[in-house]
C-alpha positions in Angstrom: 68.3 19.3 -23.8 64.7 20.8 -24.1 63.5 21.4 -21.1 59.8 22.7 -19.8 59.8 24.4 -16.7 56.3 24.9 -15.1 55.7 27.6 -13.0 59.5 29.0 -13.7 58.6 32.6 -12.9 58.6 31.3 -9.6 60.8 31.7 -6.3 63.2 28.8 -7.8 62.0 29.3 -11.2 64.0 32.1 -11.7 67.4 30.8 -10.3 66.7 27.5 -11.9 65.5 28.8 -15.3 68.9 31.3 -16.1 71.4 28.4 -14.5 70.0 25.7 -17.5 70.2 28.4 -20.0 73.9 29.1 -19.1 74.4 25.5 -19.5 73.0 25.9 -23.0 69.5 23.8 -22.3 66.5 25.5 -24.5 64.3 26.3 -21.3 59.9 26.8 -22.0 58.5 28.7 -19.1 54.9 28.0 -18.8 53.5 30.4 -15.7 50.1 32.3 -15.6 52.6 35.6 -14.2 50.0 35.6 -11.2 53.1 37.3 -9.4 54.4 38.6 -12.2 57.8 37.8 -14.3 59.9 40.2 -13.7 62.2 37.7 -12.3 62.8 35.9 -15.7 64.0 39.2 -17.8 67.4 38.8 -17.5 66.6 35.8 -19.9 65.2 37.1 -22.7 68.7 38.0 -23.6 69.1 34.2 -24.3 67.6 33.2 -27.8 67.4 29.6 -26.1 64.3 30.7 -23.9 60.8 30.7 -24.3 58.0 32.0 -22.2 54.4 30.6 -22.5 52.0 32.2 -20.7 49.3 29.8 -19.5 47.9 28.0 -16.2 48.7 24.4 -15.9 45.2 23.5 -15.5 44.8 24.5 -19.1 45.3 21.7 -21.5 45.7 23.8 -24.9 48.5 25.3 -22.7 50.0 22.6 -21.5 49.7 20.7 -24.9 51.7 23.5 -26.4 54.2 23.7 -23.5 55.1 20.2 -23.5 55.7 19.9 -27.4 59.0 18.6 -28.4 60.4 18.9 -25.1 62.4 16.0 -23.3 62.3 16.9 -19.8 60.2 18.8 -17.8 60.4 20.2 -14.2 57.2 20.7 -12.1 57.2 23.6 -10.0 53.9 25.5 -10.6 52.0 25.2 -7.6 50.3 27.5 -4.6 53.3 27.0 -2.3 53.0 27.4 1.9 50.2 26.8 4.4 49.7 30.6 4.2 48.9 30.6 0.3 47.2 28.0 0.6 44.6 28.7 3.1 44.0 32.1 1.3 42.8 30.2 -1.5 41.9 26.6 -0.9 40.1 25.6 -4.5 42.8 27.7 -6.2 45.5 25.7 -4.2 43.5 22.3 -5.0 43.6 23.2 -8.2 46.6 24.2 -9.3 48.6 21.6 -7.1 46.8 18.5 -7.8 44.6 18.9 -10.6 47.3 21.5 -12.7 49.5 18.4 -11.7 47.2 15.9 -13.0 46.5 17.8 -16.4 50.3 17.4 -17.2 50.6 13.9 -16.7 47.6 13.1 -18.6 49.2 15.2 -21.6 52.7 14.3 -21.0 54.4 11.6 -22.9 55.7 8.4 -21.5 59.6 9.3 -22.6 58.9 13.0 -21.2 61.1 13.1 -18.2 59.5 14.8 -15.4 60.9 16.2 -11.8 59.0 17.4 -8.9 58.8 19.6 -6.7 57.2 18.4 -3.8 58.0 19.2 0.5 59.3 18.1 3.8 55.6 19.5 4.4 54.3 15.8 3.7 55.9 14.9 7.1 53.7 16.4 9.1 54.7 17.2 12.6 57.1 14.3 14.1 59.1 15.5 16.6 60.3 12.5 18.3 62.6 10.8 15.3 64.4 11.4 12.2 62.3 11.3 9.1 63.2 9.5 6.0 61.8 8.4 2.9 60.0 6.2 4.2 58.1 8.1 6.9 54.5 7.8 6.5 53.0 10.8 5.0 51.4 12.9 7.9 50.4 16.6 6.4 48.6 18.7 8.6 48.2 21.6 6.4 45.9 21.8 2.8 49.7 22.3 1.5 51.2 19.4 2.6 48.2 17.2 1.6 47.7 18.7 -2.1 51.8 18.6 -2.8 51.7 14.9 -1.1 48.8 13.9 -3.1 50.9 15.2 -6.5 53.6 13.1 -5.4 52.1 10.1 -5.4 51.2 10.8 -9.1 54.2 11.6 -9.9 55.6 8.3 -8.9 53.1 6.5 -9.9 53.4 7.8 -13.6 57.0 6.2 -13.8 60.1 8.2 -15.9 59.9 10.6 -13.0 61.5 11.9 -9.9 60.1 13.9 -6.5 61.9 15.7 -4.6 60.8 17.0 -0.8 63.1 20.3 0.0 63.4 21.5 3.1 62.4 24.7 3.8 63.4 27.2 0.9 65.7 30.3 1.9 67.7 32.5 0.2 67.9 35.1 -2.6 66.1 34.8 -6.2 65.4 37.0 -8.6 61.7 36.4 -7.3 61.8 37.1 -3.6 59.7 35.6 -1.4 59.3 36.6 2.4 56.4 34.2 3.9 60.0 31.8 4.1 61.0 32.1 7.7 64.7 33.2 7.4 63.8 35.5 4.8 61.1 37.5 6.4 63.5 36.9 10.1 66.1 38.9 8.1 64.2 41.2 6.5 62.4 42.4 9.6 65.6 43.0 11.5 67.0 45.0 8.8 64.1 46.9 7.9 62.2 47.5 11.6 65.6 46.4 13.8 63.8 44.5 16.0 61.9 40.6 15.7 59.2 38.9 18.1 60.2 34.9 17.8 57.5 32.4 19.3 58.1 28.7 19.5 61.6 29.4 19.2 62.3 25.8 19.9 60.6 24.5 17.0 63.5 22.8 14.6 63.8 22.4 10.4 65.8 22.2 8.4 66.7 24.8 5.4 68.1 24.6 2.0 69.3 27.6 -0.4 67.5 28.2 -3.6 70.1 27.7 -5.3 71.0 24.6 -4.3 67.4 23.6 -5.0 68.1 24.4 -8.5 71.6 22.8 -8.5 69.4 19.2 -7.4 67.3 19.9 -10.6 70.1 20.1 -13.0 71.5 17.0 -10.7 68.5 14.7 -11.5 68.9 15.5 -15.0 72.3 14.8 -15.5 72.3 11.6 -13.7 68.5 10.4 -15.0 69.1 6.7 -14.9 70.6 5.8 -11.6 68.1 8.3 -9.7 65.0 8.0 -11.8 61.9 6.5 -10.0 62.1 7.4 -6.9 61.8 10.0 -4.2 64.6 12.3 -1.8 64.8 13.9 0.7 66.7 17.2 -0.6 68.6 19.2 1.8 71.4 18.3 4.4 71.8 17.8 8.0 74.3 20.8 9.1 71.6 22.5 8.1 68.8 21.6 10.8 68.2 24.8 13.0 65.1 26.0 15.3 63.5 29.2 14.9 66.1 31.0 17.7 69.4 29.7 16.1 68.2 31.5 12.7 67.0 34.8 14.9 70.5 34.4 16.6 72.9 33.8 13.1 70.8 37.3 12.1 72.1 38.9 15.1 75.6 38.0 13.9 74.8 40.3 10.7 72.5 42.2 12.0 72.0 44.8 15.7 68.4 44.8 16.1 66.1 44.1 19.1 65.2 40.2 19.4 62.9 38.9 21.6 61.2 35.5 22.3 57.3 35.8 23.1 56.0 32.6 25.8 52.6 32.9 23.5 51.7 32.8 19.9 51.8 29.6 17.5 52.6 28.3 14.0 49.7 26.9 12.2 51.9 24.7 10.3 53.6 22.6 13.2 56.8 21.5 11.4 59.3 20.1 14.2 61.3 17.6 12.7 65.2 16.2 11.6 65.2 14.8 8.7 67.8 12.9 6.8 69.2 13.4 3.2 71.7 10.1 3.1 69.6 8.9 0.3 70.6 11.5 -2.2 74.1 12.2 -0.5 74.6 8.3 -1.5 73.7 9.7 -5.7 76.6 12.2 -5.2 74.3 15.0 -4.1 75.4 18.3 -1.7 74.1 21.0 -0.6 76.8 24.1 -1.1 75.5 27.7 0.9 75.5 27.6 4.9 72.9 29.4 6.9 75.6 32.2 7.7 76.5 33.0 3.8 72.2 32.6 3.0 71.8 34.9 6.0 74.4 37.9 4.7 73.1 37.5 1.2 69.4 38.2 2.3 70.7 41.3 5.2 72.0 42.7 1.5 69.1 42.2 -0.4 67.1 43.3 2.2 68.0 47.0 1.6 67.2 46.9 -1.6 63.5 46.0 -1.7 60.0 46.6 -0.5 57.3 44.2 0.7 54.2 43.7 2.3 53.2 40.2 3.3 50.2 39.7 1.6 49.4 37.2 4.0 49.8 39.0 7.2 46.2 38.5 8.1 45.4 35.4 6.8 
């Protein structure tokens, strides 16, 4: 198959991007490299994959990245309340309008998946979300990915999918993701401040977040025009049982602070029957996510670029 991935020099981009080309898909990448691509050079090995570089507001780029493809995936966007707030209009921008550009240019037999969040949900402590929740965002994230979700629906031949929250190793780390930067910190300083450590979501492993993508697309027709939940339920933690599965891989100094608080208030279960019921399943634990990242955590550097935001 042909497939266009936006934004796939991405966090899930590049595990999603070399997993099609082993299957033998021909992959386009269309990214403006914002954070760079070093991610997607093991690739370039493949004579199957392509790299456009382009924003997706940019029709003549777009045009070009969606000709003579059959399917294309949708995960360019300015992802977390953190990003986001740095750069409202850019984050407006790229998440509904770049969203809106590509359906406008797409064609009708162009199948398209999407990225969107659990973010949507809002904060709803009290019950279990499901597909049918109302839509509740709280944060300029949630509300741009929500509104591109609605597009997405509404322009038919596609499907959305709302991850939990994203953890895990990729060629293109990214540490604003709560376990990540939790591990990372007790590796690198041995020690972690936790507030609100009885705040609850639930995680899913970037690569099983590609694995859904390859999932839709093998099984188009009996998922197609519609909307999951994409995660799993053994998965649902609060902030202290991820500080406390680090400690299992990690000795550091862990301490939970009475004051402090997370601008974007997720505290929610959520369930992922609907897509378990396709033939969907998650496949990498919390405690195998958490000794990959204590590994890959001696091997890099990084500042938060959003440590005072």
């Amino acid at each position: 198959m042909r497939i266009l991935v936006t934004g796939g020099a991405g966090y899930v981009g590049s595990t999603l991007v070399p997993m099609l080309l082993e299957q033998g898909h021909r992959v386009r990448v269309l990214d403006s490299l914002k954070f760079g691509g070093h991610g997607l050079l093991p690739c370039c090995q493949n004579r199957f994959f392509e790299l456009i570089k382009g924003d997706v507001c940019d029709e003549k780029a777009v045009g070009k990245a969606l000709d003579g493809v059959e399917a294309v995936i949708h995960l360019a966007a300015i992802v977390g309340y953190p990003a986001c707030k740095k750069e409202p209009h850019v984050a407006h921008a790229t998440n509904v309008e770049g969203t809106r550009t590509l359906l406008r240019m797409r064609k009708p037999d162009q199948r398209i998946c999407y990225a969107s969040t659990g973010s949507i949900y809002g904060s709803v402590p009290d019950y279990i979300c499901n597909e049918n929740t109302p839509r509740a965002p709280i944060t300029l994230y949630g509300e741009t990915k929500g509104e591109a979700e609605e597009m997405i629906l509404n322009a038919g031949n596609s499907v959305a999918y709302r991850f939990a929250t994203a953890f895990g190793v990729s060629n293109r780390m990214r540490l604003d993701l709560m376990p990540n930067d939790f591990t990372y910190q007790a590796v690198k300083n041995r020690n972690l401040i936790v507030y609100e450590g009885g705040f609850k979501r639930t995680f899913v492993h970037v690569r099983d977040m590609a694995r859904s993508f390859i999932f839709a697309l093998e099984r188009w027709d009996t998922i197609k025009d519609d909307v999951y939940n994409v995660g799993h339920e053994s998965m649902n933690f609060t902030k202290e049982d991820v500080a406390r599965k680090i400690l299992e891989h990690v000795d550091y100094y862990l301490h939970f602070a009475e004051v402090g608080s997370d601008a974007d208030q997720r505290n929610y279960e959520v369930s992922y029957e609907k897509i378990r019921a396709k033939g969907f399943e998650t496949t990498i634990d919390l405690d195998r996510g958490v000794a990959e990242l204590v590994r890959a955590a001696q091997l890099i550097e990084f500042q938060n670029p959003f440590a005072n935001v």
